[in-house]
Structures are given as structure tokens and as C-alpha cells.
C-alpha positions in Angstrom: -12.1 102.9 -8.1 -15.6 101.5 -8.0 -15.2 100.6 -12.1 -11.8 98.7 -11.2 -13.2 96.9 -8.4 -16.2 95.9 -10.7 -13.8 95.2 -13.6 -11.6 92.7 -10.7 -15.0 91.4 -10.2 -15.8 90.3 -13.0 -12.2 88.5 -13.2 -12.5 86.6 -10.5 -16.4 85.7 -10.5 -16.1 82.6 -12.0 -12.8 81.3 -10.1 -14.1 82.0 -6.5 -17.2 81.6 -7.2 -16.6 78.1 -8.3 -13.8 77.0 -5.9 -15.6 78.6 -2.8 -18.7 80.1 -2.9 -20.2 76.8 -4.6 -18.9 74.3 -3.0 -19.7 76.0 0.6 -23.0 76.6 0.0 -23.9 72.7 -1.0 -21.8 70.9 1.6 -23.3 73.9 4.0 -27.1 72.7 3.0 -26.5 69.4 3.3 -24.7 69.4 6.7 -27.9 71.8 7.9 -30.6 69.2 6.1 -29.1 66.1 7.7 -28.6 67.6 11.4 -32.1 68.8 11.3 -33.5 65.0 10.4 -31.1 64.0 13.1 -32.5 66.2 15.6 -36.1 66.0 14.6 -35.9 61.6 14.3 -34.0 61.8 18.1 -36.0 64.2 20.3 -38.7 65.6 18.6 -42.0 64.4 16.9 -42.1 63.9 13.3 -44.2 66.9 12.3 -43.4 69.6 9.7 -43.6 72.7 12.2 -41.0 70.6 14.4 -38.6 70.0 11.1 -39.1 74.1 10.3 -38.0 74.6 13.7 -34.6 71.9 13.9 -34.0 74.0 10.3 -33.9 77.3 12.0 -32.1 75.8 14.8 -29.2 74.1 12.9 -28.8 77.4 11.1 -28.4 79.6 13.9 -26.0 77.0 15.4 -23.9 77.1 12.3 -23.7 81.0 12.5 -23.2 80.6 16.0 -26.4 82.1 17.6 -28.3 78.6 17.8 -30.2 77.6 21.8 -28.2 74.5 23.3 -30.9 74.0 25.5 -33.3 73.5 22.0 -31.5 69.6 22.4 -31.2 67.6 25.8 -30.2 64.1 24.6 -26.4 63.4 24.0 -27.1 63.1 20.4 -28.7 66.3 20.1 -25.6 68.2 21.9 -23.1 66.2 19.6 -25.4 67.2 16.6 -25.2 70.9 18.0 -21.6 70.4 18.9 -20.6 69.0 15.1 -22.7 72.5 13.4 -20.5 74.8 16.4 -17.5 73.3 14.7 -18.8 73.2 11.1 -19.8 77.0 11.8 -16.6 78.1 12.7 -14.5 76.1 9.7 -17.2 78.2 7.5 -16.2 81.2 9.1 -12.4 80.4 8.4 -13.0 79.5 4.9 -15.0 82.9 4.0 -12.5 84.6 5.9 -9.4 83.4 4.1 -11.5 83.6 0.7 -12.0 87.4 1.1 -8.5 87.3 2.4 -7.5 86.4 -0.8 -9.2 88.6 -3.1 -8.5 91.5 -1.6 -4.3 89.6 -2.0 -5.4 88.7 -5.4 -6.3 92.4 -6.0 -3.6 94.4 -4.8 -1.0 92.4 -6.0 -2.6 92.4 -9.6 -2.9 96.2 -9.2 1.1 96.1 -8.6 1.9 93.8 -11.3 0.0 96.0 -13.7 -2.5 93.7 -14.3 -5.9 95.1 -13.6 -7.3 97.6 -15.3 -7.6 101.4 -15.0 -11.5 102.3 -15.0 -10.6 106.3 -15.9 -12.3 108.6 -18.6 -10.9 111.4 -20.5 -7.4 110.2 -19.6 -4.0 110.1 -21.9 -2.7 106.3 -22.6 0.9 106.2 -23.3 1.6 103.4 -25.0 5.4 102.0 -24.9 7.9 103.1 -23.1 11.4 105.5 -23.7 13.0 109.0 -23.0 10.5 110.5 -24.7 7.5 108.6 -22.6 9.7 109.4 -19.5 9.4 113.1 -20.0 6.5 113.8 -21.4 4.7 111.8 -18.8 6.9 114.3 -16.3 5.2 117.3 -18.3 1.7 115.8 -17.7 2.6 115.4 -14.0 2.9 119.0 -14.0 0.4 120.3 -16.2 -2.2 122.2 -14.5 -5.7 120.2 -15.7 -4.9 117.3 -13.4 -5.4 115.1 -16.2 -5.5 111.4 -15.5 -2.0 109.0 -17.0 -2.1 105.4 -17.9 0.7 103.7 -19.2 0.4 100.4 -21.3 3.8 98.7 -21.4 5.0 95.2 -21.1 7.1 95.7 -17.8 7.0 93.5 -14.3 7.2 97.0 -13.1 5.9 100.5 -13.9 9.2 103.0 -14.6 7.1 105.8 -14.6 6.6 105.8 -10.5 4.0 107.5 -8.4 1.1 109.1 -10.1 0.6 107.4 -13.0 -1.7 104.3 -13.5 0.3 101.2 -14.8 -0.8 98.5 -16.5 1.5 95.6 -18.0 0.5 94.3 -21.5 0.5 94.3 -25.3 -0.3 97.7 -26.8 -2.2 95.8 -30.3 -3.8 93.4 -27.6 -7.7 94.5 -27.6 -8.0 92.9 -23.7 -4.8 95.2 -22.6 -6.0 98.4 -24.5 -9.0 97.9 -23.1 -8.0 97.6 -19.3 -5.8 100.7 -20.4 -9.2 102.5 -20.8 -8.5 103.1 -24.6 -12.3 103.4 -25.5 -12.9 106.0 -22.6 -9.8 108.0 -23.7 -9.0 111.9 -24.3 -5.9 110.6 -26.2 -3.5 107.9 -26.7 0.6 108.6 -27.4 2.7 105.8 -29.0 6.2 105.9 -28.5 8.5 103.5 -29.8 11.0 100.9 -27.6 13.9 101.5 -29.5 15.5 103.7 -32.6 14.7 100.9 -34.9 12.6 100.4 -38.3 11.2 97.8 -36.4 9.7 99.4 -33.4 8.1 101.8 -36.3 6.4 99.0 -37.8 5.1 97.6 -34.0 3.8 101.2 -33.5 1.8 101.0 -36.7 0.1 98.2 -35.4 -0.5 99.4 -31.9 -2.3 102.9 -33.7 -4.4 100.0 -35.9 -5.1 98.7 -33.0 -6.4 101.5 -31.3 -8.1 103.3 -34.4 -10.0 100.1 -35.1 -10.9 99.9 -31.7 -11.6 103.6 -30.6 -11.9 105.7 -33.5 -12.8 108.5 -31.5 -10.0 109.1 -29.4 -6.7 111.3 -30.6 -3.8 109.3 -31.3 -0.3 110.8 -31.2 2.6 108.8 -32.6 6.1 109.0 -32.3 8.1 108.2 -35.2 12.0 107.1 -35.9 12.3 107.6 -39.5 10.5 110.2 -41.3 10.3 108.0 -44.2 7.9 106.1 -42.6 5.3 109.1 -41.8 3.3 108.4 -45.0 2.5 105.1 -43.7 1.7 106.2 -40.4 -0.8 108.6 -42.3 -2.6 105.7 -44.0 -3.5 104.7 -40.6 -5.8 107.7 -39.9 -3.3 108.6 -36.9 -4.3 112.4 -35.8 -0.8 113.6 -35.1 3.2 112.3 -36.2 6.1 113.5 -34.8 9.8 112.7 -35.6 11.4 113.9 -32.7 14.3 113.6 -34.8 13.5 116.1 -37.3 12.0 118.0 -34.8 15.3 118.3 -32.7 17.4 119.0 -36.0 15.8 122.0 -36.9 15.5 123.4 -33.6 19.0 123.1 -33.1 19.5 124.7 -37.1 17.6 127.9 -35.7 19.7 128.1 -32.3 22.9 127.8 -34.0 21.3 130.5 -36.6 19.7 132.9 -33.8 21.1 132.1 -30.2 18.2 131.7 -26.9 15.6 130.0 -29.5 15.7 126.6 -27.9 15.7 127.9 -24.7 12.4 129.8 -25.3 10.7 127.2 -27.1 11.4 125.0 -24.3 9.9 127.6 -21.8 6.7 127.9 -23.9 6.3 124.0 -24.8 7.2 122.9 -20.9 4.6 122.8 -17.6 5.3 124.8 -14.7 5.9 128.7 -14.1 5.7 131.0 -17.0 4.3 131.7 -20.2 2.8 128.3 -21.2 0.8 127.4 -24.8 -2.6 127.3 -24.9 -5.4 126.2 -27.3 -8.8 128.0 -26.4 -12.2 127.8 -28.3 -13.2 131.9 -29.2 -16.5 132.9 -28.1 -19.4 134.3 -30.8 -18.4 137.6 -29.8 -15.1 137.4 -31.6 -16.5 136.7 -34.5 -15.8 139.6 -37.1 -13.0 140.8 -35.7 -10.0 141.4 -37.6 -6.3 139.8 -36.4 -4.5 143.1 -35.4 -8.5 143.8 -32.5 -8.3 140.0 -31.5 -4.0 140.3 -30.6 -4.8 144.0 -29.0 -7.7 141.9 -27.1 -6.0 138.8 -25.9 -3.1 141.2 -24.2 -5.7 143.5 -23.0 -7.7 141.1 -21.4 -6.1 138.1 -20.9 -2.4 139.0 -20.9 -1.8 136.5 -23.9 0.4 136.9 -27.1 -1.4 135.6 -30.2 0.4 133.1 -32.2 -2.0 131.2 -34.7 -5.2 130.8 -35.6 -7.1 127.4 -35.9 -9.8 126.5 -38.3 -10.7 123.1 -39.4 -8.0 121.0 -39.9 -6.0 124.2 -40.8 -3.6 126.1 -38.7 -2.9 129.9 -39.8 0.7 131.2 -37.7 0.9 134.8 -38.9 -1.9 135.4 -40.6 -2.0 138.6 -42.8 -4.0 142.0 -40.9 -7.0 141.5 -43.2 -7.3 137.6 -41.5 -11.3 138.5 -40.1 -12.3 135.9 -37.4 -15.0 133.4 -38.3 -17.4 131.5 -36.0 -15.7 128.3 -34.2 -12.0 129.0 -34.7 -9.9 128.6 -31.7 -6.4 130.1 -31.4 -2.9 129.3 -30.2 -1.6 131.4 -27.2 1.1 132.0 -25.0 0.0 133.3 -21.3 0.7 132.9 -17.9 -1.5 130.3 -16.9 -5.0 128.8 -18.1 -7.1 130.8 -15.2 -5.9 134.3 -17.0 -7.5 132.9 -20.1 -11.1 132.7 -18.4 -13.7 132.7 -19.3 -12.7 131.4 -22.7 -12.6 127.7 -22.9 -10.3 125.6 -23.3 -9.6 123.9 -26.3 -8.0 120.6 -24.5 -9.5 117.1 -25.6 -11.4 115.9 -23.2 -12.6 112.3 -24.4 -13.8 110.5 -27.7 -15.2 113.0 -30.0 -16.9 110.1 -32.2 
């Protein structure tokens, strides 16, 4: 919150500062320098210790805390009388001028226009089905981790929960106030089905690789003919949810209940949920067969794969012997039956 309010700040420095503070604080001194010559030329001597004091005087009668009985000639009270009235139109003006920043602010906050001020968050950039429900897996996912969407909307779809802010996707200022730079990861998903909106989300991952190299991207693609160009972008992870769905649906027709447990695994909630964790030094050595007998025994986890590097081993052969800093892929109850192995989640920019 503080980072928001200091990025809302910033916005509207120059603006208020300019239109209020400035021009208050000069008409302010003047008014306060001319009724303390006033004052000092009508009842009091000519002396710098009695200008000092008028001074002092005429500011405590601006804010309202000024000695009427410091003046006893009628144009002494109507001098005090015109810095009573002056006070309280300062008053009214600073009033309404924090009045309307704090306006300014929440209605910029609803409009999507301010800017999100999170770390080791997920960006979602665009907006369809697919952004609907993952964002509704995230909701439930049992890190608590942070949601911003970037989309070009008067209003946010995604409802309560989820921090919205209205913009371009390729513009640096919106990705940016989306927290891009401070970022676990960042998901494009396209508007539509088109070619086109495969060609916008190339730009938006440029975008966001030049401008955070560090933080995991995740694209969604239309047309799998397009995935080698999404590779030249240095994009960490495509998926054509198309292909994706076709071959799911090839095994189910093939070997009935495999959607239904893939969803189970892949989805939030209650049940056996996946899991990457990092293996510990003491694993090291180990064969496949005496990490899977460990994992039940301690953790009530089913092994599935093995990471290490940039490769992903599912099934490995018995002779596959554990090396120091490979994680592995896991199906278990709940991350706190994992403990104490960490998790392998990303957590922010790793560059």
C-alpha cells in the first residue's frame, strides 16, 4: 500500500503541487507581509523587534490562534478581521485539495489506473476463458500468492481479489504499474482465437523480456504453428491449449477417467495436488525406486518426474541415481505434507 500511495504521489506532485500548494503559499506570504506593515505603520513603532512580532501575530491570526487584543485601533481589528477570513478560505482550500486526492486516488484505483506496488506476484496479461480460470485456480491455491491483471478494460472482469490495472500490455508505463520488474511470473493470454492476437502476444512477451528478463513468462498460444516464433522470443513456457485439449480428450476416449484425474491433479483445492519441490543434499545418491519408497513414506507423495536443468525425466529407468540440485514433480495432499522440503515455486526475478 505504502509503494502505491508513493507511486500516486509521485503522479500527482507536479499537478497539485502547482495548482495549490504554490500558489497558496505566495498569495499566503504576501497577505502575512503586507498586514504585518499595516499593523506595524498604524499602532506600533517602526522597530525590527515590533515587525518580528506583527509577523508572528498575523500568522497566528491566519491559523486562527492570533491575540485580538495585540491591535486596538479600528484598522488593526479590520487587518486582524481580513487574516480571520483569509485563514479560514486557506483552510477550505487545503481541505478540498486533500479532498480531492484522496477522490483522485480511489477513483484511479477503480478505473485501473494506478499501479500495483506488489513483489513476487503473477501478471496476467489479456484477458479470456483461459485468464478467467486460471486466475480462479490462483484464487485458490494455497501460497496466497499476489494477482495483477493488465488489460485494457473500464472495468476489471476478474472481481474481488485480484489487483486491476487498465492498460497496454507492450506499453513500458502500464507493465510497469502492473509490477512487471518485481514479478514471480507473467501469463499472456490472447483476446481472441485469431492469428492476430498471436502476433499482439509476441509483442507483449518482447515487451516484457526486454524489460524484465528475469521474470518467467508463460504464453498462451492459438496456432501451434506459431510456437517457433514465440521461441525466438526467449519466452520460458508455450502452451496451445488447443493441442493440449486434443490429446487429452484422444487419451479419454482411448482409456476412460483420464481427464477427470488430470483435472483433479492440475486444479487447487482438496486432494492430491502437483508439486515441484527442490531435494535436499541428503537425497543425493539415491537411486529412483529409495527416493519413490521415500516420498510415500514420508511425505505421502507419488513420484512422477524428475527435474534437472532445463530437462524433465517422467519415468526415469531404476538405475536413474539422484544428483545434487534436482527437484522433482509430485502428487500429494497438500504442500505442508511435503515439509520440510522446499518448494520449488518461483518466487521473483531470478536475474
Amino acid at each position: 500500500m505504502f509503494k502505491r500511495l508513493r507511486w500516486h504521489y509521485k503522479r500527482i506532485r507536479g499537478q497539485f503541487g502547482g495548482r495549490v500548494v504554490r500558489p497558496l503559499l505566495l498569495t499566503s506570504s504576501v497577505v502575512v507581509v503586507l498586514a504585518t506593515l499595516g499593523v506595524t505603520l498604524a499602532e506600533k513603532e517602526t522597530t525590527l523587534s515590533e515587525f518580528g512580532r506583527s509577523f508572528y501575530w498575523s500568522v497566528m491570526t491566519i491559523l486562527d490562534a492570533g491575540d485580538i487584543s495585540y491591535v486596538s485601533t479600528p484598522a488593526g481589528w479590520a487587518i486582524h478581521w481580513m487574516l480571520a477570513i483569509f485563514g479560514v478560505g486557506v483552510l477550505v482550500t487545503a481541505t478540498g485539495a486533500v479532498v480531492g486526492v484522496v477522490i483522485d486516488f480511489l477513483m484511479k484505483e477503480g478505473q485501473g489506473m494506478g499501479a500495483s506496488g506488489y513483489e513476487g506476484h503473477i501478471v496476467v496479461c489479456g484477458w479470456n476463458s483461459t485468464a478467467r480460470d486460471l486466475i480462479e485456480e490462483l484464487r485458490t491455491d494455497e501460497y496466497g500468492v499476489k494477482v495483477v491483471l493488465l488489460h485494457d478494460a473500464e472495468r476489471s472482469p476478474a472481481g474481488d481479489g485480484v489487483y486491476f490495472v487498465r492498460g497496454d500490455a507492450t506499453n513500458d508505463e502500464d507493465l510497469e504499474r502492473a509490477g512487471v520488474p518485481h514479478a514471480a511470473a507473467a501469463i499472456v493470454c490472447p483476446s481472441d482465437t485469431t492469428d492476430a492476437a498471436d502476433m499482439r502476444s509476441i509483442l507483449v512477451v518482447l515487451a516484457i523480456e526486454a524489460m524484465a528478463p528475469g521474470v518467467r513468462t508463460v504464453v498462451e498460444v492459438n496456432n501451434p504453428r506459431h510456437v517457433p516464433h514465440f521461441e525466438r522470443t526467449s519466452v520460458d513456457e508455450v502452451l496451445v491449449t488447443s493441442r493440449l485439449a486434443s490429446r487429452l480428450l484422444a487419451r479419454t476416449a482411448m482409456y476412460p477417467g483420464l481427464s477427470a484425474l488430470v483435472t483433479d491433479i492440475v486444479s487447487g483445492g482438496e486432494g492430491s495436488e502437483l508439486y515441484r519441490v527442490i531435494l535436499p543434499e541428503e537425497y543425493c545418491g539415491m537411486t529412483i525406486d529409495q527416493l519413490s519408497a521415500r516420498m510415500r513414506e514420508d511425505h505421502k507423495a507419488t513420484l512422477l518426474a524428475v527435474a534437472r536443468g532445463e530437462t524433465t525425466y517422467s519415468n526415469p529407468t531404476k538405475d536413474f541415481t539422484l544428483e545434487f540440485g534436482d527437484q522433482v514433480v509430485v502428487v500429494a495432499e497438500s504442500l505442508g505434507t511435503l515439509l520440510p522440503l522446499r518448494s520449488a515455486r518461483v518466487t521473483g526475478p531470478t536475474a
